[in-house]
PyMOL Python script that loads the backbone (N, CA, C, O; Angstrom):
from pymol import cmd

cmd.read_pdbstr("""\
ATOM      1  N   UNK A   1     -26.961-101.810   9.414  1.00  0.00           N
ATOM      2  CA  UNK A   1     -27.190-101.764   7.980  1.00  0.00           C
ATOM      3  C   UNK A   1     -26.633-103.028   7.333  1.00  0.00           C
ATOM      4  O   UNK A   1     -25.847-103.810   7.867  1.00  0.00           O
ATOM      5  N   UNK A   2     -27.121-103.113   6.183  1.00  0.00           N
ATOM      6  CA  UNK A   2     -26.854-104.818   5.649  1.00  0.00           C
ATOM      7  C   UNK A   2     -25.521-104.206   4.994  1.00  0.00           C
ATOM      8  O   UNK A   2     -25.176-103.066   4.681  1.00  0.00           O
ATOM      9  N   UNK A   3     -24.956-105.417   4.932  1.00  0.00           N
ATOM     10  CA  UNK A   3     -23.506-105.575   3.509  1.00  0.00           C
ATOM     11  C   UNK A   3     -23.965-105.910   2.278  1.00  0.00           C
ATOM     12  O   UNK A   3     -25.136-106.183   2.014  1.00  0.00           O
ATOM     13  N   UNK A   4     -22.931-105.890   1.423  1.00  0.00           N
ATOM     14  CA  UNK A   4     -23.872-106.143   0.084  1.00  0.00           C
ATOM     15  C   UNK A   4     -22.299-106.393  -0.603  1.00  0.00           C
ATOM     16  O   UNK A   4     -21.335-105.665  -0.368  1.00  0.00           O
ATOM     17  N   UNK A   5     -22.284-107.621  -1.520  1.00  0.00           N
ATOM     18  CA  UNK A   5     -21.465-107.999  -2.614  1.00  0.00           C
ATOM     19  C   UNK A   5     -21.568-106.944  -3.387  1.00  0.00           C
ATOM     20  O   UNK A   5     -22.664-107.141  -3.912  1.00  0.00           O
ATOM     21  N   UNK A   6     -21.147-105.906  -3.832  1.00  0.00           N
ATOM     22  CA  UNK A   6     -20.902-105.117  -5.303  1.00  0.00           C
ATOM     23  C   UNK A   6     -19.916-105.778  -6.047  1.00  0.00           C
ATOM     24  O   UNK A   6     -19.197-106.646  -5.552  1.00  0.00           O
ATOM     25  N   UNK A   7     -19.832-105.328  -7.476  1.00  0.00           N
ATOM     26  CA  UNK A   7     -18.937-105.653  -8.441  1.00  0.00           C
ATOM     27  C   UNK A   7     -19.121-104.386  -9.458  1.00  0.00           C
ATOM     28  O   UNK A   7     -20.183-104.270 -10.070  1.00  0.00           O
ATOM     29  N   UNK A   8     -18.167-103.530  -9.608  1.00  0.00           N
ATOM     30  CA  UNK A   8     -17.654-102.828 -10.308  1.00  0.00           C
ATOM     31  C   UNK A   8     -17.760-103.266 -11.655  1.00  0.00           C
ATOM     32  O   UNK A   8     -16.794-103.953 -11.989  1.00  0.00           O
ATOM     33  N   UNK A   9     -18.761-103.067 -12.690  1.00  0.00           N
ATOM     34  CA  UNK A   9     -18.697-103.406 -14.370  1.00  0.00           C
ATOM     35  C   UNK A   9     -17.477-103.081 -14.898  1.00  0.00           C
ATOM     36  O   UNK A   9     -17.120-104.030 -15.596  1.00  0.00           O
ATOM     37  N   UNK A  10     -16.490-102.018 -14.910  1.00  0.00           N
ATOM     38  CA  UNK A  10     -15.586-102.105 -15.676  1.00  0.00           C
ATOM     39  C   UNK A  10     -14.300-102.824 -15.062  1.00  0.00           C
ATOM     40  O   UNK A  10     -13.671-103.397 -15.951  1.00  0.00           O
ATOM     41  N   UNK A  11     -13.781-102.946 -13.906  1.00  0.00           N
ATOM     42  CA  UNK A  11     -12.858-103.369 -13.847  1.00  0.00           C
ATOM     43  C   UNK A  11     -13.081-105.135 -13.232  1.00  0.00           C
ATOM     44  O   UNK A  11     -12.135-105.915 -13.125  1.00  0.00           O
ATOM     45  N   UNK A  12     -14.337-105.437 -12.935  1.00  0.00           N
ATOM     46  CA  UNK A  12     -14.492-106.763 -12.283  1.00  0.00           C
ATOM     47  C   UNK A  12     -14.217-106.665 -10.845  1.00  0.00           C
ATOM     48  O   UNK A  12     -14.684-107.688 -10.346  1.00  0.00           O
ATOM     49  N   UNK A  13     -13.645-105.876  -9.865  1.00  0.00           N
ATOM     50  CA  UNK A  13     -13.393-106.174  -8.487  1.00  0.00           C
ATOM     51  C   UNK A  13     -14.968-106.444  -8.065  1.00  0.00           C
ATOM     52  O   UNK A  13     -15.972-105.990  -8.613  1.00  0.00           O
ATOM     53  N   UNK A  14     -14.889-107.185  -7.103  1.00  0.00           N
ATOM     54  CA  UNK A  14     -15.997-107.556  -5.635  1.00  0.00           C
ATOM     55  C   UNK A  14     -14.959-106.531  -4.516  1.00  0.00           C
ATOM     56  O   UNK A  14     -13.770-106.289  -4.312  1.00  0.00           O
ATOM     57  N   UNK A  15     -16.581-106.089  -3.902  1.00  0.00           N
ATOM     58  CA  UNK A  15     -16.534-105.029  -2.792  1.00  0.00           C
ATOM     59  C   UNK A  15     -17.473-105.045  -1.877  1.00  0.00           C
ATOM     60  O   UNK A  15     -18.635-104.663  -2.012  1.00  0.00           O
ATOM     61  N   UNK A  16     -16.879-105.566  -0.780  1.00  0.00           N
ATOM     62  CA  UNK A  16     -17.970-105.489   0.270  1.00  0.00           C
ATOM     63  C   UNK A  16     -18.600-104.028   0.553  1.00  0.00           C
ATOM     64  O   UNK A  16     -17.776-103.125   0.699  1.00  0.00           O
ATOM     65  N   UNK A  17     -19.907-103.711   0.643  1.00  0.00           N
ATOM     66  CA  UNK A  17     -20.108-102.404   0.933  1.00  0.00           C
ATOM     67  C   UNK A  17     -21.656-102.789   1.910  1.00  0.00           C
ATOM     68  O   UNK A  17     -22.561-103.609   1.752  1.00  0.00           O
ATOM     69  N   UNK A  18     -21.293-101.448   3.212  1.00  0.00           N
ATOM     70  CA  UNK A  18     -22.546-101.563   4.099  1.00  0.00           C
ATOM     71  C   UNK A  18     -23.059-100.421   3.428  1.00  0.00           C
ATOM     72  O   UNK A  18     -22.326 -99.479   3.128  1.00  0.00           O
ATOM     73  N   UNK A  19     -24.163-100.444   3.199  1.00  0.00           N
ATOM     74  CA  UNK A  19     -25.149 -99.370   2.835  1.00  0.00           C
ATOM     75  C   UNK A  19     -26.650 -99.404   3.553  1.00  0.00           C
ATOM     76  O   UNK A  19     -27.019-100.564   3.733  1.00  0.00           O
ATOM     77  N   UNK A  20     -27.726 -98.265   4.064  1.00  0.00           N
ATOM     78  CA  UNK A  20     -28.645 -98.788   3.558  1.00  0.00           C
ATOM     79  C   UNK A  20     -29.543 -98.942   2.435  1.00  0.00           C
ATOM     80  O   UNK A  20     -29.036 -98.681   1.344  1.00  0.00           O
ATOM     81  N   UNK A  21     -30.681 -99.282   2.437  1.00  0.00           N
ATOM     82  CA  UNK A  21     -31.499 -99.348   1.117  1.00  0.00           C
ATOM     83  C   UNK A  21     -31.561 -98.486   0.328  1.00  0.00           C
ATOM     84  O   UNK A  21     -31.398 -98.795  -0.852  1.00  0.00           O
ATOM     85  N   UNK A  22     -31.825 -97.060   0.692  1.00  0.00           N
ATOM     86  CA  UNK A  22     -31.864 -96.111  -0.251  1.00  0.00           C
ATOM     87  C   UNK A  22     -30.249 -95.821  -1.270  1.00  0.00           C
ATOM     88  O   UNK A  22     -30.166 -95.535  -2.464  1.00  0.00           O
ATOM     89  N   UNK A  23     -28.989 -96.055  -0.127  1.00  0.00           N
ATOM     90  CA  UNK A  23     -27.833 -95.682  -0.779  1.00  0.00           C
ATOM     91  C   UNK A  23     -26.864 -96.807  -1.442  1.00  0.00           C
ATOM     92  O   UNK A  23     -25.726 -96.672  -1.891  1.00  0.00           O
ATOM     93  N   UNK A  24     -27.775 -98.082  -1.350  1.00  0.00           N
ATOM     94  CA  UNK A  24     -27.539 -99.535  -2.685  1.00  0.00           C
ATOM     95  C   UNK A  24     -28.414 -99.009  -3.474  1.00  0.00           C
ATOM     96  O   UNK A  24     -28.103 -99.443  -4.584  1.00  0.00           O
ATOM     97  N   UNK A  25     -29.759 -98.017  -3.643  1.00  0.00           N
ATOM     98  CA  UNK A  25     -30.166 -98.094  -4.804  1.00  0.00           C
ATOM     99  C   UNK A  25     -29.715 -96.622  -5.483  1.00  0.00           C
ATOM    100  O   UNK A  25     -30.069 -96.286  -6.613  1.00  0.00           O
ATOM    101  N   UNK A  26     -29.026 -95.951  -4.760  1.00  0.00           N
ATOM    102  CA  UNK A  26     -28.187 -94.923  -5.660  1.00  0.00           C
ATOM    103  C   UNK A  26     -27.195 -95.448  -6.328  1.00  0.00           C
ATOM    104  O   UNK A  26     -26.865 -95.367  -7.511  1.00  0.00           O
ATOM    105  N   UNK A  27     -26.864 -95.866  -5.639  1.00  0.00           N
ATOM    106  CA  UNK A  27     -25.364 -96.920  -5.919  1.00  0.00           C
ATOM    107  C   UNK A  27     -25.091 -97.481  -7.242  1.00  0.00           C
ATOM    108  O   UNK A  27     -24.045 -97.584  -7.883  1.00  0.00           O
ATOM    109  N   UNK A  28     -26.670 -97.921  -7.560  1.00  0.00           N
ATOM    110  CA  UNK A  28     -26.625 -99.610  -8.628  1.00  0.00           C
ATOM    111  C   UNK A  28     -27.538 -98.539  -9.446  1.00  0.00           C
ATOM    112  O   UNK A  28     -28.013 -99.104 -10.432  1.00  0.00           O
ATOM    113  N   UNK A  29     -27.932 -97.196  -9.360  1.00  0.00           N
ATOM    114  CA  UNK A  29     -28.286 -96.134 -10.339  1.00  0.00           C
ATOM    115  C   UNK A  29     -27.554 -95.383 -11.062  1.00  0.00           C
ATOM    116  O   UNK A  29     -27.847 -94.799 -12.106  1.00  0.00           O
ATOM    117  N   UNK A  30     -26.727 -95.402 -10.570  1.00  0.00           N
ATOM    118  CA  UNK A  30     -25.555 -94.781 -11.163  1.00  0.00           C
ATOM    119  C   UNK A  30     -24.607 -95.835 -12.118  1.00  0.00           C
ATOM    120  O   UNK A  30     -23.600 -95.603 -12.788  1.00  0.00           O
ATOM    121  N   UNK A  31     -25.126 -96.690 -11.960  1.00  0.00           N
ATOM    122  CA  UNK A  31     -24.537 -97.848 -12.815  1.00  0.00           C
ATOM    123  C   UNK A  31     -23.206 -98.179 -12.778  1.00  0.00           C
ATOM    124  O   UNK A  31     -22.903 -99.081 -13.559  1.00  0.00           O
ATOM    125  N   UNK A  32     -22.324 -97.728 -12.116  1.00  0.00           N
ATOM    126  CA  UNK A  32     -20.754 -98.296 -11.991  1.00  0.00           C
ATOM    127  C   UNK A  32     -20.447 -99.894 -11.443  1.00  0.00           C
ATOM    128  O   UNK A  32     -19.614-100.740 -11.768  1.00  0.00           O
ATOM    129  N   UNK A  33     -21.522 -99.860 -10.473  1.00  0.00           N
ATOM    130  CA  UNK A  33     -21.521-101.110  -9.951  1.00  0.00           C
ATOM    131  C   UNK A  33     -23.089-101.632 -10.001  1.00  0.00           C
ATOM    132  O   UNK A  33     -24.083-100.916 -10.121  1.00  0.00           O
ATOM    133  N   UNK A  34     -23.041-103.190  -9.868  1.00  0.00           N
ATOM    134  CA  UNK A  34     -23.469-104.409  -9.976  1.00  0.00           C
ATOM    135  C   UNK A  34     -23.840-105.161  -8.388  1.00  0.00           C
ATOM    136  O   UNK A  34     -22.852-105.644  -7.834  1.00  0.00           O
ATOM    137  N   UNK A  35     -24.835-105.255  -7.830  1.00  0.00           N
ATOM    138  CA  UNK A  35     -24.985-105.926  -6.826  1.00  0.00           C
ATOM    139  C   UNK A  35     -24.690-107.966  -7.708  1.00  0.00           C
ATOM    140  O   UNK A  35     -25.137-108.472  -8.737  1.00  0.00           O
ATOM    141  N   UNK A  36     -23.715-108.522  -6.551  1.00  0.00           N
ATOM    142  CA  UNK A  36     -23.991-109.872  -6.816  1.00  0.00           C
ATOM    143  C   UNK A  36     -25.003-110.781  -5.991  1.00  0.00           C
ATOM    144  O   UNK A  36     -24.808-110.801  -4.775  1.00  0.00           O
ATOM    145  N   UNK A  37     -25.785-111.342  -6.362  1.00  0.00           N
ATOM    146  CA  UNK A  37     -26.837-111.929  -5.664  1.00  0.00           C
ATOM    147  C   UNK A  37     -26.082-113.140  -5.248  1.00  0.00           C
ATOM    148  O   UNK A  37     -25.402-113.858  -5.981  1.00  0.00           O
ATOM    149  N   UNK A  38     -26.337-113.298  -3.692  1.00  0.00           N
ATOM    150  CA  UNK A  38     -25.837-115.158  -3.831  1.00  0.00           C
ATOM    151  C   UNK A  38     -26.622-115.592  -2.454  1.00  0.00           C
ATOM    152  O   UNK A  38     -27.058-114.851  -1.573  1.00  0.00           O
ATOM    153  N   UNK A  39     -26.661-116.928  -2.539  1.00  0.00           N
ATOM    154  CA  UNK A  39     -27.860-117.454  -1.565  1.00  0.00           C
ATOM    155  C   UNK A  39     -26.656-118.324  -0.371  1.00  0.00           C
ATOM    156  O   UNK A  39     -25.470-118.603  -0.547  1.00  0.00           O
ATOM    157  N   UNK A  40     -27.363-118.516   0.572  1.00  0.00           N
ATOM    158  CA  UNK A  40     -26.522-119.244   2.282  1.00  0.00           C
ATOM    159  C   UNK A  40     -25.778-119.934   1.681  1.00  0.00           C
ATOM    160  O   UNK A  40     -25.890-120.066   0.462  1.00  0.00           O
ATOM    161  N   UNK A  41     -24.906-120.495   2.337  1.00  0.00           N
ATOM    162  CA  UNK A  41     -23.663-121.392   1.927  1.00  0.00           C
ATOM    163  C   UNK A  41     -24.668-122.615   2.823  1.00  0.00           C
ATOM    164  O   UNK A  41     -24.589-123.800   2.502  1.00  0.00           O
ATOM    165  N   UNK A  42     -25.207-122.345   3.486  1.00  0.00           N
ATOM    166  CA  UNK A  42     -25.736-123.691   4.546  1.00  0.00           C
ATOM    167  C   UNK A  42     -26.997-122.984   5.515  1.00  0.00           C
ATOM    168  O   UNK A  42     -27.189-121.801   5.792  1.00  0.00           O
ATOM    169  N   UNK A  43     -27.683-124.090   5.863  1.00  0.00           N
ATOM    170  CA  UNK A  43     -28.990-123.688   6.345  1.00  0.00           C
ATOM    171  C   UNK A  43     -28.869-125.081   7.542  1.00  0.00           C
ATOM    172  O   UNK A  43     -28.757-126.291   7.348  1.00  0.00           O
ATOM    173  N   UNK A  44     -28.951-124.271   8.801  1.00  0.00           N
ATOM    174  CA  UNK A  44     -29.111-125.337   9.910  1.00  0.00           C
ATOM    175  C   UNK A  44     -30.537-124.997  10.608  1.00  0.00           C
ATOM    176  O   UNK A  44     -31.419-124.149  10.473  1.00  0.00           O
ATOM    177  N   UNK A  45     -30.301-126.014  11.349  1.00  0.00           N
ATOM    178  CA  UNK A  45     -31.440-125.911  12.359  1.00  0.00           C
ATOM    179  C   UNK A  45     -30.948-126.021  14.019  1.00  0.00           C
ATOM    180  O   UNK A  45     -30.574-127.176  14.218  1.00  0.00           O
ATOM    181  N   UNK A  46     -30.860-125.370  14.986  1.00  0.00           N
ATOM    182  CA  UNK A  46     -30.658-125.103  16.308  1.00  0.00           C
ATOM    183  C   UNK A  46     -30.826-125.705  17.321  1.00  0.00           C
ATOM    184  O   UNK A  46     -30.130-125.860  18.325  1.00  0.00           O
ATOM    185  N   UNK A  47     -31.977-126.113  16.968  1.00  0.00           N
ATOM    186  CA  UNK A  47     -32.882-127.559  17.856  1.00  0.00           C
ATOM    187  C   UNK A  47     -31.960-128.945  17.229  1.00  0.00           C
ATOM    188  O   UNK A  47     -31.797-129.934  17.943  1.00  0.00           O
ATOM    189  N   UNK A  48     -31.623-128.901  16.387  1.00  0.00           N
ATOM    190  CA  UNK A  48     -31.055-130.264  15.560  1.00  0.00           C
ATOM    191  C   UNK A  48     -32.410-131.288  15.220  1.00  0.00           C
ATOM    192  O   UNK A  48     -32.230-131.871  14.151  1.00  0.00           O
ATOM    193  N   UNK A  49     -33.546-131.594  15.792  1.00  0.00           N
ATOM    194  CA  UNK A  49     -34.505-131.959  15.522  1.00  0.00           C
ATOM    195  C   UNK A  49     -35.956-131.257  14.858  1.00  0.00           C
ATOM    196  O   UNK A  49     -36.264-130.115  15.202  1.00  0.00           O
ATOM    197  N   UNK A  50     -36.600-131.838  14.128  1.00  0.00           N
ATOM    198  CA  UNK A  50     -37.866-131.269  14.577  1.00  0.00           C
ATOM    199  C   UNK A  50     -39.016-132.186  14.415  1.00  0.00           C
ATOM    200  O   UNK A  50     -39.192-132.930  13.449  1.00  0.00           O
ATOM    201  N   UNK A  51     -39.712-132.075  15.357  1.00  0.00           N
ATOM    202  CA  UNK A  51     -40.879-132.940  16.055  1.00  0.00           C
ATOM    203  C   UNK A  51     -42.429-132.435  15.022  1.00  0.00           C
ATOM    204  O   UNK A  51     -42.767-131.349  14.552  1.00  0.00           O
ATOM    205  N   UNK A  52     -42.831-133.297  15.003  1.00  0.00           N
ATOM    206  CA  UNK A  52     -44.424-133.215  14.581  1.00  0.00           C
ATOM    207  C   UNK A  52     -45.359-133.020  15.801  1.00  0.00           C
ATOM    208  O   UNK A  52     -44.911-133.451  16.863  1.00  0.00           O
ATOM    209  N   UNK A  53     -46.542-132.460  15.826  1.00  0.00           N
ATOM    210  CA  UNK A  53     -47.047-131.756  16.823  1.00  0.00           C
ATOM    211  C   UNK A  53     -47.743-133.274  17.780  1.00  0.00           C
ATOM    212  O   UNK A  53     -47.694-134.429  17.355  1.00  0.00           O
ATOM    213  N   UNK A  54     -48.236-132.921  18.864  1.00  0.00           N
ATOM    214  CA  UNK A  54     -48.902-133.983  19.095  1.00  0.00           C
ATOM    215  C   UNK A  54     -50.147-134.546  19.108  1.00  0.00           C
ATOM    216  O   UNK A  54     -50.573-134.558  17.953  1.00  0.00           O
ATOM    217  N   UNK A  55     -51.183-135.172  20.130  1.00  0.00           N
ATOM    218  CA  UNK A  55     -52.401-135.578  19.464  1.00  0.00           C
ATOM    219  C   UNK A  55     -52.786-134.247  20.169  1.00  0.00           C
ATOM    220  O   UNK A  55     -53.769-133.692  19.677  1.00  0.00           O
ATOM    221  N   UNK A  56     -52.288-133.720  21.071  1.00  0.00           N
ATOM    222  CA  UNK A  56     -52.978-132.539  21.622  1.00  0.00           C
ATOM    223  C   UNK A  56     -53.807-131.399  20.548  1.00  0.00           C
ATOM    224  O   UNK A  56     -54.942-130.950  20.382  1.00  0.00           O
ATOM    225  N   UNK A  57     -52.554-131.284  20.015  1.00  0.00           N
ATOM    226  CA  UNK A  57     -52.795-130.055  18.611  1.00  0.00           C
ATOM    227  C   UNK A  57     -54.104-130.664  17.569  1.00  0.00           C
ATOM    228  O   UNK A  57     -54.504-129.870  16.718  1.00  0.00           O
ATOM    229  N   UNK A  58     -54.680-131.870  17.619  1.00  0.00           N
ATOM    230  CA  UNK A  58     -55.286-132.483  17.170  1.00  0.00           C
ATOM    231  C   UNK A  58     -56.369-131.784  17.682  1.00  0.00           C
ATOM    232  O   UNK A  58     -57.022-131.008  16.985  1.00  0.00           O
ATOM    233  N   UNK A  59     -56.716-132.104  19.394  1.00  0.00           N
ATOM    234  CA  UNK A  59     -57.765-131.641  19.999  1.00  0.00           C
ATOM    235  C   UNK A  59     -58.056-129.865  19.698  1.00  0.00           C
ATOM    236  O   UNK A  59     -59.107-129.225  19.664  1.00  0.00           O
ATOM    237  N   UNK A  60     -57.064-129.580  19.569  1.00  0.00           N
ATOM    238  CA  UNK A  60     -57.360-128.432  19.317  1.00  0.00           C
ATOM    239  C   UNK A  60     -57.976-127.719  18.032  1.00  0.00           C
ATOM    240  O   UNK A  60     -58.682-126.711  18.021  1.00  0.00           O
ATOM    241  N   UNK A  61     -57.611-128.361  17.125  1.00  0.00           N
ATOM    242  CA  UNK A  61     -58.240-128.217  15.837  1.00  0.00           C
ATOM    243  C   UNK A  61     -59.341-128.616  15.462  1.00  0.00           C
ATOM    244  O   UNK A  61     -59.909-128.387  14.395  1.00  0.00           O
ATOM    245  N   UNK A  62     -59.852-129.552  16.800  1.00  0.00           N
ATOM    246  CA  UNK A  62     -61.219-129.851  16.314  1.00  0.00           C
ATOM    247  C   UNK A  62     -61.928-128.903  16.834  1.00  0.00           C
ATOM    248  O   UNK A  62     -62.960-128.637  16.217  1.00  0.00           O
ATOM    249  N   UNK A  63     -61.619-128.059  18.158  1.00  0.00           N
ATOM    250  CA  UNK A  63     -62.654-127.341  18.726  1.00  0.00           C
ATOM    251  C   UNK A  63     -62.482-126.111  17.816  1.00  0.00           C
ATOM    252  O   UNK A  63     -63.353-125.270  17.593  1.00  0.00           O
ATOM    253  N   UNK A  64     -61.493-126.126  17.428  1.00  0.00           N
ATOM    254  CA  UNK A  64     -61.562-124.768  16.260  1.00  0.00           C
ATOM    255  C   UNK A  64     -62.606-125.263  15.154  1.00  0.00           C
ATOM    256  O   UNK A  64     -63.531-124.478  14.945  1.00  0.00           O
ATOM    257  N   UNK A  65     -62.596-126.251  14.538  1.00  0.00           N
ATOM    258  CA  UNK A  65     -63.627-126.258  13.353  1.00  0.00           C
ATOM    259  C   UNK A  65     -65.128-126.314  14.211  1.00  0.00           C
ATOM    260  O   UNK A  65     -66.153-126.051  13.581  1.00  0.00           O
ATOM    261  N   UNK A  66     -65.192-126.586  15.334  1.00  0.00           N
ATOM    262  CA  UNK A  66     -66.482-127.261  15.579  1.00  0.00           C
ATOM    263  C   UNK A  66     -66.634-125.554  16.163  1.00  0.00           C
ATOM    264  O   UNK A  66     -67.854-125.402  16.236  1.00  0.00           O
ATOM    265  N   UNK A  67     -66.056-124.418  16.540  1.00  0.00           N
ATOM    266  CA  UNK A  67     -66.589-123.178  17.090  1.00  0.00           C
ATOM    267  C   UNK A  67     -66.770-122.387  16.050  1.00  0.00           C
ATOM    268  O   UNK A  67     -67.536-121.424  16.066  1.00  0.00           O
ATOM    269  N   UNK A  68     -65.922-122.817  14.856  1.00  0.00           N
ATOM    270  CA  UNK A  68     -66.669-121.830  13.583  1.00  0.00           C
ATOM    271  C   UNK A  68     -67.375-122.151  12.903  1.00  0.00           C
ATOM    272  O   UNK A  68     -67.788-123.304  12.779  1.00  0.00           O
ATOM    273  N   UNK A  69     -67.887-120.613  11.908  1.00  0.00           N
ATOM    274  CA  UNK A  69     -69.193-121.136  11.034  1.00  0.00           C
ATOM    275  C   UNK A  69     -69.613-122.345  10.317  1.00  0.00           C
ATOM    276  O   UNK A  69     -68.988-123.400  10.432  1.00  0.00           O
ATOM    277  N   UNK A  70     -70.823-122.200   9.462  1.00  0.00           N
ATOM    278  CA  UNK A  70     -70.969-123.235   8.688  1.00  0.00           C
ATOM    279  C   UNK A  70     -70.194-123.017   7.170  1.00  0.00           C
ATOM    280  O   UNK A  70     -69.797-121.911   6.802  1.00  0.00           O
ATOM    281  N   UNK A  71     -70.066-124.127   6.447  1.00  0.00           N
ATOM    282  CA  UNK A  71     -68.851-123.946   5.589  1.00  0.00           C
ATOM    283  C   UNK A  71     -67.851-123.853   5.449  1.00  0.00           C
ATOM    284  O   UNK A  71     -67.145-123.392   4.552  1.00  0.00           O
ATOM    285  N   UNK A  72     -67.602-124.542   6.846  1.00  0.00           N
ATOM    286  CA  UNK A  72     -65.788-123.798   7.174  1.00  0.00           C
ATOM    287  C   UNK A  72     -64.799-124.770   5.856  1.00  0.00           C
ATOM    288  O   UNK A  72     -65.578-125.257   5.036  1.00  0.00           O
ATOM    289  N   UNK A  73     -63.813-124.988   5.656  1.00  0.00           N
ATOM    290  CA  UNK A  73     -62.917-125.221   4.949  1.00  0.00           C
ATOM    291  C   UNK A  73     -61.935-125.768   5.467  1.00  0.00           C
ATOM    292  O   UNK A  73     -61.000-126.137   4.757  1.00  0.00           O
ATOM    293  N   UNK A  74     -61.925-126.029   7.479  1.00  0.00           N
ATOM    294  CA  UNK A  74     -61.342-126.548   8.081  1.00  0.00           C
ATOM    295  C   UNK A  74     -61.123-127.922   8.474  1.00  0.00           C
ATOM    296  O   UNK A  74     -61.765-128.376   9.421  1.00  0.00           O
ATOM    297  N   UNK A  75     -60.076-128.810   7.692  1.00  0.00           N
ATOM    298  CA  UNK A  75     -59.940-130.176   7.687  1.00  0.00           C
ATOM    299  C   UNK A  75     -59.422-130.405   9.401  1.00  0.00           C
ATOM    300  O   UNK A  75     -58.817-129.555  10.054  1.00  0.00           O
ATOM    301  N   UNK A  76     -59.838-131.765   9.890  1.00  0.00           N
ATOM    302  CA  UNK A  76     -59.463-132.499  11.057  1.00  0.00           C
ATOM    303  C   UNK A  76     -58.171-132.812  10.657  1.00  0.00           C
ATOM    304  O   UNK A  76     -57.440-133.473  11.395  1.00  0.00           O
TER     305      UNK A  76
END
""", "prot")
cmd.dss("prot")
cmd.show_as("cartoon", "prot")
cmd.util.cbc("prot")
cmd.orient("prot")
């Protein structure tokens, strides 16, 4: 089950709380508490790189436009 920042409206504390979905939205219905929204502190990547595809993926996209209909919408 996820954690969730709460904050208590009358007194101001932060409270970590695991809930699931249904019992954060009893929770924040009852109005005592306040979910705090907050976004990653940091965003990595694993690979440390990342590569652009090669001419291969090229070939491949052509036989895709050239096996479908007419009108396709599919750029080279």
């Amino acid at each position: 089950m996820p954690t969730y920042t709460m904050i208590n409206k009358t007194t101001g504390e932060e409270k970590d709380m695991i809930l699931s979905f249904a019992e954060r939205e009893l929770v924040l219905s009852e109005g005592e508490w306040s979910q705090q929204l907050s976004t990653p502190k940091s965003v990595t990547n694993v690979t440390g790189t990342l590569r652009q595809a090669g001419d291969g993926w090229k070939d491949v996209l052509s036989r895709v436009k050239s096996g479908s209909m007419r009108h396709n919408t599919i750029n080279d």
